[in-house]
C-alpha positions, 0 to 999 in steps of 0.5 A: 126183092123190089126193083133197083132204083138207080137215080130217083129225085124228088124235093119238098117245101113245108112252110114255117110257122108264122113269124119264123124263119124255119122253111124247109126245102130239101132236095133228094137225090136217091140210088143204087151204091153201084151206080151215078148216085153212088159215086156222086156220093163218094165224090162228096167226101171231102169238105168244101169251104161254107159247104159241110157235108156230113153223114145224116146221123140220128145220134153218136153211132147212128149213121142212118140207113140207106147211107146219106150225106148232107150239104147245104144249098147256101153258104154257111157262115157262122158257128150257130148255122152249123150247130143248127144244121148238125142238130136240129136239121140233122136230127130231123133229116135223120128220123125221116129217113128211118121212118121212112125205111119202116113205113115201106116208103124206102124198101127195107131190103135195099137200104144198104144198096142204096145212097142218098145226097140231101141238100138242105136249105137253112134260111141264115136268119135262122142263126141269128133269131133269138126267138128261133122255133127249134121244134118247128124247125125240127117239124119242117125238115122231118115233114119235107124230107120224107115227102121228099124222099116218097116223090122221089120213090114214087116218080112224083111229080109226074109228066101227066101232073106236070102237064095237068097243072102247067096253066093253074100253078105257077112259081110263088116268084111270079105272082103279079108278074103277069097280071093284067 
């Protein structure tokens, strides 16, 4: 049996294509049922206005496994954002993570001790798009999420790369805010 993983975190970016709204940005939180994920997973059980949480579902009757719940990192305000993010998102949230549990990357024989706790970005121009990509929606939440859940597994990125890359990379938001 692989070691236990008590609080692993990892998040992904995978851009839309040109001319949608259809970024995905997921952030993972990952652990052992008995410990600090576990019970901020069952602290999420309730609802909280203009931020749903709901069980990651692949369809009716497919609550996937390691259990997960989602929640937005934004304000939800509008019935087409929640069909948005209670279909397309979920469905590709949802086929990430099984595949992720049947390529290795979470260990099949911990996916019932394990939990997880998605939060979900969702550009709310999105909702209101009437030329709204949902397979490239679809395509961004299920790349972002698995990458997501492997950089939390695998510790990425590390101290090591965090300092290699600390004078080459910088945050998109400061792009020309230092130039000389």
């Amino acid at each position: 049996m692989s070691e236990h993983i008590w609080l692993a975190t990892g998040e992904a970016t995978v851009l839309a294509a040109d001319g949608q709204y259809t970024d995905a940005m997921p952030e993972v939180l990952i652990g052992n049922v008995k410990g600090p994920v576990g019970h901020a997973f069952a602290s999420m059980t309730g609802q909280v206005a203009g931020h749903p949480r709901m069980f990651v579902i692949r369809d009716l009757n497919q609550q996937v496994r390691p259990a997960t719940m989602m929640t937005t990192k934004m304000t939800v305000k509008s019935e087409a954002y929640v069909e948005l993010l209670g279909g397309v998102v979920q469905a590709a949230t949802a086929d990430a993570i099984v595949d992720c549990v049947a390529e290795g990357i979470i260990p099949k024989e911990q996916a019932n001790e394990l939990c997880m706790i998605i939060m979900i970005w969702l550009d709310p121009r999105c909702a209101t798009d009437d030329n709204l990509d949902r397979k490239d929606l679809y395509r961004t939440n299920y790349e972002a999420t698995k990458l997501a859940i492997s950089r939390a597994i695998k510790g990425e990125p590390t101290v090591d790369q965090l300092i290699a890359n600390r004078k080459t990379i910088s945050h998109y938001a400061l792009e020309g805010v230092f130039d000389a």
